[in-house]
C-alpha positions in Angstrom: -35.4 -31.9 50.9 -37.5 -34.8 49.7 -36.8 -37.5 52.2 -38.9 -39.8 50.0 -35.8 -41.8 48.9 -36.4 -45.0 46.0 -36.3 -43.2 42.4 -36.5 -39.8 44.0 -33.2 -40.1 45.7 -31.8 -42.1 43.0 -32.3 -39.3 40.5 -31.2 -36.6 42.8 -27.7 -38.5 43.5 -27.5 -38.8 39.7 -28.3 -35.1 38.9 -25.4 -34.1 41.6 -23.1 -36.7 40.0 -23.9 -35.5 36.8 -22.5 -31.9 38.2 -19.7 -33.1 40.1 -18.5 -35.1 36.7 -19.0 -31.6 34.8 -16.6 -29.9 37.5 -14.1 -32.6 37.1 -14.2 -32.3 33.8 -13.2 -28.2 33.9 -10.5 -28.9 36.0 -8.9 -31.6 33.9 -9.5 -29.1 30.8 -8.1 -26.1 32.6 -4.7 -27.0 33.1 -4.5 -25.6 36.7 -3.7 -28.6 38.5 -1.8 -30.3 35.0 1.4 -31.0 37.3 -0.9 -32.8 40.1 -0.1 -36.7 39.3 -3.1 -38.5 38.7 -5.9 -36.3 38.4 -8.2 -38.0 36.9 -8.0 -40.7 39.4 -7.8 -38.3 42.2 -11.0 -36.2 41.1 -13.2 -39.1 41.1 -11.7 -40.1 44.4 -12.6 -36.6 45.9 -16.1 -36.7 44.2 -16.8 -39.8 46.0 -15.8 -38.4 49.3 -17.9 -35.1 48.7 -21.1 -37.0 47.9 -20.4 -39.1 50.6 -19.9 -35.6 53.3 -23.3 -34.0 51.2 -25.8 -36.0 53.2 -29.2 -33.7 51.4 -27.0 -33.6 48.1 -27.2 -29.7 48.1 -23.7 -29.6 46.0 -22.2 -27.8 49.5 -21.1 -29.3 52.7 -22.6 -27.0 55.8 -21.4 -26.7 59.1 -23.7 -29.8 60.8 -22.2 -32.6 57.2 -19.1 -30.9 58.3 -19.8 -32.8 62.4 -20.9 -35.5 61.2 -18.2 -36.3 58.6 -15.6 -35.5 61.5 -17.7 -37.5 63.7 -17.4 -40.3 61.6 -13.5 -39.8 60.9 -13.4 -40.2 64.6 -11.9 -36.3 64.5 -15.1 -34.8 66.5 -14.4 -30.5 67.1 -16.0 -28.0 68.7 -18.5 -25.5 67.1 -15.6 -22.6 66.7 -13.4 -25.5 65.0 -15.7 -26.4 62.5 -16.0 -22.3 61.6 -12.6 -22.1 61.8 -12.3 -25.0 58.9 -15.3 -23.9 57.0 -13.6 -20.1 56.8 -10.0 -21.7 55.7 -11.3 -23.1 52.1 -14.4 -21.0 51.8 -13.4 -18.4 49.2 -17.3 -17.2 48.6 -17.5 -16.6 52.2 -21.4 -18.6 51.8 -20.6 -20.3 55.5 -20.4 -23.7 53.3 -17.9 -25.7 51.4 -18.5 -26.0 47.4 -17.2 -28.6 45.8 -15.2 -26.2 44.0 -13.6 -25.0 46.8 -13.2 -29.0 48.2 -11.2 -29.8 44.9 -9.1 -26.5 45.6 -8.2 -27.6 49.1 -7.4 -31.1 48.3 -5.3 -30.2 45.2 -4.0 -26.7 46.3 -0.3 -26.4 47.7 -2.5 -24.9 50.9 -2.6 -27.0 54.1 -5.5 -26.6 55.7 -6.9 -28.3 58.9 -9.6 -30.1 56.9 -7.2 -31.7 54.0 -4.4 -32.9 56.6 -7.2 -35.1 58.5 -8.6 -36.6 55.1 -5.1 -36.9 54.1 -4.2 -38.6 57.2 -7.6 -40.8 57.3 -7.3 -41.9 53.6 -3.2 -42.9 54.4 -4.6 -44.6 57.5 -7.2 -46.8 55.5 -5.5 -49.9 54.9 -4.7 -50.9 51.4 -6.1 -54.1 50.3 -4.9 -57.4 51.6 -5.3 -60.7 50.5 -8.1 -62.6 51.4 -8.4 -66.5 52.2 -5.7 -68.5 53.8 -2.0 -67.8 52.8 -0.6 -70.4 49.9 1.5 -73.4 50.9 4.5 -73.6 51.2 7.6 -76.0 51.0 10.9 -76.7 51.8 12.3 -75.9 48.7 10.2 -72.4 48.9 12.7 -71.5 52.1 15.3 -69.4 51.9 
């Protein structure tokens, strides 16, 4: 990995988007997931989060992304734990999570470890609030 960064990394981010956008589009042409409500909306939310977890952009999240990410979620586990998580969505039994396999989790009927904390984390996030000082208000306004 080319730790260069500038056009280098620039171009790399947009090569794995460019694959990531390909996957999303198989899955929304496969019909698998056709009863999953907004799935369009939720692909591009789960690519998002799986280039965010791919820190060298190798299309798989490893065991150390895997700490950090969980690190990061505030969700830190032991060496065995992260294992334990990897082997529950791996179906290719590589030791790392494809985004395949990530899009499988989050969309399967499965519950594994890993999907009920990003579940939980993403419900946690609060939703957008209004910004500025609250609007005046009258007399007449009251109930």
């Amino acid at each position: 990995m080319d730790h260069q960064g500038g056009k280098v990394f620039g171009n790399l981010k947009a090569e794995q988007e460019k694959a990531l956008d390909k996957t999303n589009q198989e899955y929304l042409d496969g019909g698998k997931y056709e009863d999953v409500e907004n799935l369009e909306e939720k692909l591009q939310a789960y690519k998002k989060q799986f280039m965010e977890f791919d820190e060298n952009n190798s299309g798989d999240i490893d065991i150390m992304e895997l700490k950090r990410m969980m690190e990061k979620l505030g969700q830190a586990k032991t060496h065995l734990e992260l294992k334990k998580m990897i082997a529950e969505v791996d179906t290719t039994n590589s030791g790392t999570i494809h985004y395949h396999e990530f899009l499988d989790m989050m969309l399967g009927k499965k519950s594994s470890v890993l999907k009920l904390i990003l579940m939980f984390e993403e419900k946690k996030k609060e939703k957008d609030r209004p910004k500025g000082r609250p609007p005046k208000k009258t007399l007449t306004d009251l109930p």
